[in-house]
C-alpha angles and dihedrals in degrees: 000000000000148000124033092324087051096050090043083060096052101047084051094046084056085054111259131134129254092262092044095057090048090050091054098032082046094224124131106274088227082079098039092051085053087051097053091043090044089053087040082052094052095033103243082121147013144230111248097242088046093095125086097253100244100085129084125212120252088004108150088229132050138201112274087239104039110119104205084058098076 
């Protein structure tokens, strides 16, 4: 990926938030919360209270059922 949508995707794989991407990229965070809901959209991420609950991140198990286990 590349450009601003590229870069968004980068600063929330390393794990910020929207705002947060937009604070270190220096772009309004307007543009970097319509990126994040663009890739949730399409499934490259998902919202934090997305998950079930039961999983806990960087746990070195997850849930049988949890989809974003397999």
């Amino acid at each position: 990926m590349s450009g601003v949508f590229g870069a968004v995707m980068e600063r929330l794989a390393a794990g910020e938030s929207p705002r947060a991407a937009a604070r270190t990229l220096g772009i309004p965070a307007d543009l970097a919360e319509t990126v994040a809901a663009e890739a949730e959209r399409f499934g490259l991420v998902i919202r934090a209270g997305a998950a079930c609950g039961t999983c806990t991140p960087g746990a070195a198990s997850a849930c049988a059922g949890c989809p974003f286990a397999r």
